[in-house]
C-alpha positions as CSV (number, residue, x, y, z in Angstrom):
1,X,-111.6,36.5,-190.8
2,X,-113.8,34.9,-188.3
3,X,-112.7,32.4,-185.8
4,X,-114.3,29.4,-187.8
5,X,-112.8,30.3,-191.0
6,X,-109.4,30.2,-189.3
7,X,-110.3,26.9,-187.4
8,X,-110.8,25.4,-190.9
9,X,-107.9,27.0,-193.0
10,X,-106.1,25.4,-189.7
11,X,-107.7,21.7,-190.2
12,X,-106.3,21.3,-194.0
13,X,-103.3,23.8,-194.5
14,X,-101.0,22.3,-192.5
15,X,-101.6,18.6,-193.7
16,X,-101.2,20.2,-197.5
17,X,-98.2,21.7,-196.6
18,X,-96.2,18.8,-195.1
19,X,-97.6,16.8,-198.4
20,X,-96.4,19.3,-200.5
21,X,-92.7,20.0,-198.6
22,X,-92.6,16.1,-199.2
23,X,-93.2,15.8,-202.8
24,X,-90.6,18.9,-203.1
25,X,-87.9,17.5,-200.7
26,X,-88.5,13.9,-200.8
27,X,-88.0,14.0,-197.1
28,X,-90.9,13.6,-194.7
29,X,-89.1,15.1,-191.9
30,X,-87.8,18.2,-193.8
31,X,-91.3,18.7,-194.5
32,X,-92.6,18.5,-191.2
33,X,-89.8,20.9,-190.0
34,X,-90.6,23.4,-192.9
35,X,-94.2,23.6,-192.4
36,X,-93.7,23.6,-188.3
37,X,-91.5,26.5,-189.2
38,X,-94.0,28.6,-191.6
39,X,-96.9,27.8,-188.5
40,X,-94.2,29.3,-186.3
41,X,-93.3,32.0,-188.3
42,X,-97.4,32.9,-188.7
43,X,-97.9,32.8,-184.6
44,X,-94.7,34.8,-184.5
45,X,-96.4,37.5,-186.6
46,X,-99.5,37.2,-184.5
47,X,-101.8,35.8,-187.0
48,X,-103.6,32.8,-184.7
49,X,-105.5,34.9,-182.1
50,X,-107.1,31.6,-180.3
51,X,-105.2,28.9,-178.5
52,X,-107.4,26.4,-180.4
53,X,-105.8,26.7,-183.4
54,X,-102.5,25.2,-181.8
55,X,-103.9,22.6,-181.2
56,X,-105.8,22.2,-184.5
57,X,-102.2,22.9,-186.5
58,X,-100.7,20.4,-184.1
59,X,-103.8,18.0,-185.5
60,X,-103.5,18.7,-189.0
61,X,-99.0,18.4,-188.5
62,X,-99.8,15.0,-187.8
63,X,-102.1,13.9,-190.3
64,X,-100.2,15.3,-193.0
65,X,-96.9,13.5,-191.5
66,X,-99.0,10.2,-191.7
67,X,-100.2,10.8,-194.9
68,X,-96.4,11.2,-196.2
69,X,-95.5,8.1,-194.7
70,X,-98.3,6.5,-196.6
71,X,-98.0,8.1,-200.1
72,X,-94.0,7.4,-199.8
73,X,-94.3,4.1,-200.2
C-alpha cells in the first residue's frame, strides 16, 4: 500500500475504533486504551513505515475520544 493510502486508513480507523470500543464497553477510556493498544500492537509488527502516521493516529485518537464524549451524552 502506498504512503497516502496508509495516511488515510490512519485519519479515520483510529477515530472508528475508539467509537466502536465505546459503544462495546460503554467506557470512553477503555476504548481509548484498547484502540492505543491495537495502534501499538500494529507499529510493534512494523506495519507504519513513516513517522507521519504517528502523528496522524495520535490525530484521529483524539477525535474519536471527543466524539465519544459527545455521543455519550
Amino acid at each position: 500500500m502506498d504512503v497516502f493510502g496508509k495516511m488515510m486508513l490512519a485519519l479515520f480507523i483510529p477515530a472508528l475504533l475508539v467509537l466502536l470500543f465505546t459503544r462495546i464497553t460503554y467506557n470512553r477510556y477503555v476504548a481509548l486504551v484498547l484502540a492505543i493498544a491495537l495502534i501499538a500492537a500494529s507499529v510493534y509488527a512494523g506495519y507504519t513505515s513513516p513517522s507521519i502516521i504517528f502523528v496522524i493516529d495520535a490525530f484521529s485518537l483524539t477525535v474519536g475520544f471527543w466524539l465519544a464524549s459527545k455521543l455519550k451524552k
